[in-house]
Structures are given as structure tokens and as C-alpha cells.
KOLGU-401435 format. One record per residue (C-alpha): x, y, z. Coordinates in nm, 2 decimals, decimal comma. Example, Ala and Ser with C-alpha at 12.3 -4.5 7.8 and 13.67 -1.06 7.14 Angstrom:
BEGIN
r u:1,23	v:-0,45	w:0,78
r u:1,37	v:-0,11	w:0,71
# end
This chain:
BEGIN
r u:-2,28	v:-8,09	w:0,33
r u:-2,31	v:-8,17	w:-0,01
r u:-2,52	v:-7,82	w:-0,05
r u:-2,24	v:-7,57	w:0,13
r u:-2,00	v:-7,76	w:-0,10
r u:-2,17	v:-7,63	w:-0,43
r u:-2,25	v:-7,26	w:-0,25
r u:-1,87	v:-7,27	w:-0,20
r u:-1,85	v:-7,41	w:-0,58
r u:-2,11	v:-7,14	w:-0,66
r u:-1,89	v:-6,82	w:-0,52
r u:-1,54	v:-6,95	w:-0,63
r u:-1,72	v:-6,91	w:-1,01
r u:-1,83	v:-6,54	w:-0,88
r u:-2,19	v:-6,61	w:-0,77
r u:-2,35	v:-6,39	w:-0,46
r u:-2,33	v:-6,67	w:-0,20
r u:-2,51	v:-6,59	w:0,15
r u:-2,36	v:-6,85	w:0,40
r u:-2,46	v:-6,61	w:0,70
r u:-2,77	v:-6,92	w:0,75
r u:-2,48	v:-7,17	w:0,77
r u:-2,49	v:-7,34	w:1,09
r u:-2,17	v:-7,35	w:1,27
r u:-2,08	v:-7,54	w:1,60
r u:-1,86	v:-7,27	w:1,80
r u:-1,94	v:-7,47	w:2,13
r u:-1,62	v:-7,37	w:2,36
r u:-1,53	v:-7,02	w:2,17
r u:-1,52	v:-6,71	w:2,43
r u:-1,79	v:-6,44	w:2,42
r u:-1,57	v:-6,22	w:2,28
r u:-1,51	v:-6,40	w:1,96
r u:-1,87	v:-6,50	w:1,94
r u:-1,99	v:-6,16	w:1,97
r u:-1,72	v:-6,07	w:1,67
r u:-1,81	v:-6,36	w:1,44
r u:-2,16	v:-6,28	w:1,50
r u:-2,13	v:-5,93	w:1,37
r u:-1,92	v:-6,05	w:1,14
r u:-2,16	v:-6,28	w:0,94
r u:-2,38	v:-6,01	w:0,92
r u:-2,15	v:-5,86	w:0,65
r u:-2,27	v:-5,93	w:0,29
r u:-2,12	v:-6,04	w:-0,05
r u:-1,88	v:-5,79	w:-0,14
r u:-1,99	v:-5,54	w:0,21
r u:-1,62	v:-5,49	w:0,43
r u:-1,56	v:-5,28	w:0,77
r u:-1,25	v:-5,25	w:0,92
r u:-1,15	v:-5,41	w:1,26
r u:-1,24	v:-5,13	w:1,45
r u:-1,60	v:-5,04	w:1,33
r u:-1,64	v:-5,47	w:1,40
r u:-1,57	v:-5,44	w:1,71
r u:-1,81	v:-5,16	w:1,79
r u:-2,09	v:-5,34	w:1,58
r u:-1,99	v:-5,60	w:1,82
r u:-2,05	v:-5,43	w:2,10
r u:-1,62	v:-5,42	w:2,17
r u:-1,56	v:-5,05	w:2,04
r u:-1,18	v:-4,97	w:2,08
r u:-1,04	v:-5,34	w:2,05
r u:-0,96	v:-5,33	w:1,68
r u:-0,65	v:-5,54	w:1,75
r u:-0,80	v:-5,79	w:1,98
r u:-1,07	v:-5,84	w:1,67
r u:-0,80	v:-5,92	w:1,43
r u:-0,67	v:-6,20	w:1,69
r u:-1,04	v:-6,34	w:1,69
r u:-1,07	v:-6,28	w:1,33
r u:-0,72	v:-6,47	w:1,28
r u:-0,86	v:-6,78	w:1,46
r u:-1,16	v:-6,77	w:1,29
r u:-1,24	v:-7,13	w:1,26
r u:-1,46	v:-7,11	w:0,93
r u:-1,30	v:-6,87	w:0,68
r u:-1,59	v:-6,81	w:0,41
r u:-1,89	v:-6,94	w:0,62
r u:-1,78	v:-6,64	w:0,92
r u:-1,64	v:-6,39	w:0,64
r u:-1,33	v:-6,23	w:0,82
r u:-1,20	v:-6,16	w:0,44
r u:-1,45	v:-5,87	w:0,42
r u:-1,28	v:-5,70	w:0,71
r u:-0,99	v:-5,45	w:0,63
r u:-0,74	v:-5,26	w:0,84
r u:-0,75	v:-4,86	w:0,91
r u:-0,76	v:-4,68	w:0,66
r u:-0,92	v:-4,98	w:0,38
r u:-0,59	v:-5,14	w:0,39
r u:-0,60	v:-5,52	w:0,32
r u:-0,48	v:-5,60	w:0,64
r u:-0,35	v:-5,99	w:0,75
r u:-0,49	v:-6,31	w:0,65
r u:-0,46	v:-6,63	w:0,79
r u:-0,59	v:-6,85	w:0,55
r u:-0,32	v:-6,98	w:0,32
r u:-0,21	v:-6,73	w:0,04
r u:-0,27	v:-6,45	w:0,30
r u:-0,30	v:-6,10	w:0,26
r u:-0,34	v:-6,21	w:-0,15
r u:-0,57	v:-6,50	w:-0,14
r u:-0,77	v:-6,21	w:0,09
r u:-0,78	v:-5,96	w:-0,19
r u:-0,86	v:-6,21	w:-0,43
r u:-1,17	v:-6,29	w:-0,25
r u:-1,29	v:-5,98	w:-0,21
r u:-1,21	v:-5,89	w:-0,62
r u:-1,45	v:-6,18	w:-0,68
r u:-1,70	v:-6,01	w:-0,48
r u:-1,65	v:-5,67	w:-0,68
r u:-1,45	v:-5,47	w:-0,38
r u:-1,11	v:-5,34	w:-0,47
r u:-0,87	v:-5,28	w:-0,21
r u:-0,57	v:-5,06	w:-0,26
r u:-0,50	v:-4,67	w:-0,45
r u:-0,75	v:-4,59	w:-0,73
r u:-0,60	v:-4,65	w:-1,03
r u:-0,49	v:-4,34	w:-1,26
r u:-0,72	v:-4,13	w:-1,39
r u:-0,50	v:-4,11	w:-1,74
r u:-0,25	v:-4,36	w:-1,87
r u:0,12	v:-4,17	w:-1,94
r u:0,25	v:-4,13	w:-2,29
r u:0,55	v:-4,22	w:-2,37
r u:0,73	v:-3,89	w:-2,46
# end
């Protein structure tokens, strides 16, 4: 315990944290979820997806919204990285963990990904 608290210690300060080797009792969660958790762990420091291409990795192509559910009960936020997974189109999509969508960006800024329009090319003048 004392070790997964300073690897979360370790990637609040920015580090590249791997937690996909943390173990993780999931004993009564539904295939389903385990096959999306699964192929969600695989994701690395500062790698996303959207719900969609999850699923398929996970063997569930075509239940993007049913991933979202799983991902919304995800029972381990960080350890099962469901931050690193965006909506259609590399929106932010939800987040259940408490600041939401914004504690979800957040994480992923810290892992280098930005999420959202490109920012100008040229700042405007003023005349």
C-alpha cells in the first residue's frame, strides 16, 4: 500500500506512473466490464481511445455507450485508467470521479494530452 501511495504521489507531481501491474480484486464484476477494464489498463501514460475503439479492443465492438456505463463504475479510477478514454470525435466526454469532466482533463494535461480545439495559429491584434 505504502508503494501505490507514492506512485500516486509520483504522477500527481507529473511523473510517468505505470499502475497497469497493480493488482486489483474485481471478484463479482461481469465479464463485460472485466473485458473493458482489461483493455483499458492496457492504455499508457498519456495514450487515450475513445469508448468505441475500447470496446472493440475489448472484444465489444459497437457498445460504445454500454463502455461508458462500465467505465462510469469503474471501481479504481487511476489504477484502471478510464480518464484516458474520450468520447467520439476526442471530446472529453463524462467523468465520474469528483470534479468530472475537469478533474478528467486535468489528468490527462498532466500526462501531456490536450483535449479540446487547437489553439490559434496567430494571436489577434488589437486594431
Amino acid at each position: 500500500m505504502v508503494e501505490l501511495i507514492a506512485s500516486i504521489q509520483a504522477y500527481a507531481a507529473g511523473e510517468d506512473v505505470d499502475f497497469s501491474g497493480v493488482p486489483v480484486d474485481l471478484d463479482g464484476v461481469d465479464d463485460f466490464r472485466l473485458a473493458i477494464y482489461d483493455a483499458a489498463r492496457k492504455l499508457g501514460f498519456g495514450e487515450t481511445t475513445t469508448y468505441g475503439e475500447l470496446a472493440r479492443r475489448a472484444g465489444h465492438a459497437g457498445l460504445a455507450r454500454e463502455t461508458g456505463a462500465a467505465l462510469g463504475a469503474n471501481p479504481v479510477p487511476l489504477v484502471i485508467p478510464c480518464h484516458r478514454i474520450l468520447a467520439a470525435g476526442g471530446k472529453i466526454g463524462g467523468f465520474s470521479a469528483p470534479g468530472g469532466s475537469a478533474t478528467k482533463e486535468r489528468m490527462l494535461a498532466m500526462e501531456g494530452v490536450r483535449v479540446g480545439p487547437p489553439p490559434a495559429a496567430q494571436a489577434s491584434f488589437g486594431f
